[in-house]
C-alpha positions in Angstrom: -47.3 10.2 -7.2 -45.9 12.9 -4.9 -43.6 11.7 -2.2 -44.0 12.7 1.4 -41.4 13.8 3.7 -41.6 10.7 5.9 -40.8 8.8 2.7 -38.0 11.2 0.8 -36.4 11.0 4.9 -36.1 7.2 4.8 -34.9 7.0 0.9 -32.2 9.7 1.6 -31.4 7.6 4.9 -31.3 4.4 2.9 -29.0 6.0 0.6 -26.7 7.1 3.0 -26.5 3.5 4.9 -25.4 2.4 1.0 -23.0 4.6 1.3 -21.6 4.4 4.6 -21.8 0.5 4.0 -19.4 1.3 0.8 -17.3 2.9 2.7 -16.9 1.0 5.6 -16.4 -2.0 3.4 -13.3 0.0 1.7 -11.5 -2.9 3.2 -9.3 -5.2 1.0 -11.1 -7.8 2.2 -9.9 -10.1 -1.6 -13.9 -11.2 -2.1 -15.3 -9.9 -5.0 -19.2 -8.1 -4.9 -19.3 -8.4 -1.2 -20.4 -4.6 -1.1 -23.4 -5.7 -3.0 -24.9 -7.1 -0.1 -25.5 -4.3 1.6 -26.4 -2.5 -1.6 -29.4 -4.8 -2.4 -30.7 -5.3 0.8 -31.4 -1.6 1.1 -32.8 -1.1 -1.9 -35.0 -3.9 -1.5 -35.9 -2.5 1.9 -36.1 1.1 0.3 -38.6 -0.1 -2.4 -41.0 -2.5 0.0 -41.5 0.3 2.9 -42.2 3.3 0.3 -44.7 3.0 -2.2 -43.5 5.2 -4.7 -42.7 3.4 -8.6 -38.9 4.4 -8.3 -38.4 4.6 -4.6 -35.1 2.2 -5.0 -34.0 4.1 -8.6 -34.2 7.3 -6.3 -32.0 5.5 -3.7 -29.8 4.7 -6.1 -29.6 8.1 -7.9 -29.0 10.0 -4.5 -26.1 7.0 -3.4 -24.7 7.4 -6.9 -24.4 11.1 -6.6 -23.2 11.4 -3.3 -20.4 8.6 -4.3 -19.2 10.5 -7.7 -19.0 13.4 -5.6 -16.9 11.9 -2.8 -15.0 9.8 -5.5 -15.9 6.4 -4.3 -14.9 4.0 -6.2 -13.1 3.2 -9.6 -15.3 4.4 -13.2 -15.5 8.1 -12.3 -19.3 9.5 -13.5 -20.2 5.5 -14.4 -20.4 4.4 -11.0 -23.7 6.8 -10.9 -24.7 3.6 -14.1 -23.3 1.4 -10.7 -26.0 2.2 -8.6 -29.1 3.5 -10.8 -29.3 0.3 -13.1 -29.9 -2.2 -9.9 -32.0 0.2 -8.6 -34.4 0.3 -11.8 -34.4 -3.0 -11.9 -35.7 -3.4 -8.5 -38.5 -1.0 -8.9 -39.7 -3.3 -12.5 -39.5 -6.4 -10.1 -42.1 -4.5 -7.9 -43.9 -3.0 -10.2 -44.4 -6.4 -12.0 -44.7 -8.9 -9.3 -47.6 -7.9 -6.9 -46.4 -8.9 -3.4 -42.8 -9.5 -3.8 -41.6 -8.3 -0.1 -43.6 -11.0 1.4 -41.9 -13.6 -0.6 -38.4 -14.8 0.2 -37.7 -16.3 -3.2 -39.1 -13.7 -4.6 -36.9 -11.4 -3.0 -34.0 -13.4 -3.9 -34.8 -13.7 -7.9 -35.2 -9.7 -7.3 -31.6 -9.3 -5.9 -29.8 -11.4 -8.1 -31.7 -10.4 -11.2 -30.2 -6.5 -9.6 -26.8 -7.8 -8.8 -26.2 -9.8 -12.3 -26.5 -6.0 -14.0 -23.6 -4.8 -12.2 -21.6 -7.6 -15.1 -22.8 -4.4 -17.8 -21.3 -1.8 -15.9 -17.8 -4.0 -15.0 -17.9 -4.5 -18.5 -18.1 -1.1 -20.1 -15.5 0.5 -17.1 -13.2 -2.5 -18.2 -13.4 -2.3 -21.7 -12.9 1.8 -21.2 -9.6 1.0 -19.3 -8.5 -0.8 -22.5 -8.8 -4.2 -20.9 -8.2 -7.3 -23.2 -11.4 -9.0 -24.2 -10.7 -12.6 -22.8 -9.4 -11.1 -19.4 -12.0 -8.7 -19.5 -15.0 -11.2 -19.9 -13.2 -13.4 -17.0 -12.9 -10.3 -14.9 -16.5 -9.2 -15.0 -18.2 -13.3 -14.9 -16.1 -13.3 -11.4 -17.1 -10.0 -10.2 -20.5 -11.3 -10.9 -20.5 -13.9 -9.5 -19.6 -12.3 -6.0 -22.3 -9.6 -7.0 -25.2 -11.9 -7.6 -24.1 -14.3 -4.1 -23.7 -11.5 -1.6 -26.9 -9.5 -3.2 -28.8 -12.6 -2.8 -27.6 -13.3 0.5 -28.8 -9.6 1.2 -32.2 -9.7 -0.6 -32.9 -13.2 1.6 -33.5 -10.5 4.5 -35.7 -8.1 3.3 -39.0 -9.8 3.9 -38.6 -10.6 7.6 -37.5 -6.8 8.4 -40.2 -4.9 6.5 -42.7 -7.9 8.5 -41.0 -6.3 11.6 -40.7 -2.9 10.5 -45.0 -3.4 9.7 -45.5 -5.0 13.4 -43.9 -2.3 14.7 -45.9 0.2 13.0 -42.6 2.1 11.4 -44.2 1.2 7.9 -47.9 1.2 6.4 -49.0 -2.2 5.5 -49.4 -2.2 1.8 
């Protein structure tokens, strides 16, 4: 399935907010994952208003890339693995569950299914940094923690803005 401008526009534009979310939240603000809200939510919202089979993964990709590039982050080239592995989850979520974006709940398992993969990728950039095992475990269960609470908290929005984004006639209603 080809994608049209309209739709490449608003991906690109939803990985840019990503990013410009990342960066704002730069801030040492001590709470682990709370990045991840923002992350989800526009993913989600990426996904539910283009109808494309890896509308979020593409998100993802172009957010990944753009935050290697600008250095973003700790993990070097694995924070692309950061972005693209929520991302891909969110599109199986869509692809398998016929009317997720209508469904709160259903949104919510979606986000923290996404968030709980970011435990992986802490993991691996831990373990890389020669992090003991013990600490290393601890490390990542808190980060994930953090992850899975703020991307539910940011998947819990997602159906009533694409309702309003449909009302308004900014998206097709699919």
């Amino acid at each position: 399935m080809k994608l049209s401008l309209k739709d490449a526009l608003f991906l690109g534009f939803c990985a840019v907010f990503i990013l410009s979310a990342k960066a704002v939240l730069r801030l040492h603000l001590k709470i682990p994952g709370h990045s991840m809200f923002f992350t989800l939510f526009f993913l989600l919202i990426a996904r539910g208003c283009v109808q494309h089979r890896l509308a979020a993964s593409t998100s993802a990709l172009l957010a990944g890339v753009m935050a290697v590039i600008l250095g973003m982050g700790k993990g070097g080239p694995l924070i692309l693995v950061k972005f693209l592995i929520p991302g891909l989850v969110v599109d199986l979520m869509a692809g398998m569950i016929p009317g997720l974006f209508n469904s709160v709940s259903l949104c919510l398992i979606t986000a923290a299914a996404a968030a709980a993969t970011r435990f992986l990728s802490d993991c691996l950039v831990d373990y890389l940094a020669g992090m003991d095992m013990d600490i290393l475990l601890q490390h990542a269960m808190i980060k994930s923690a953090g992850n899975v609470l703020f991307g539910t908290a940011g998947g819990m929005l997602v159906p009533a803005v694409i309702r309003k984004l449909r009302a308004y006639g900014v998206i097709n209603g699919h």
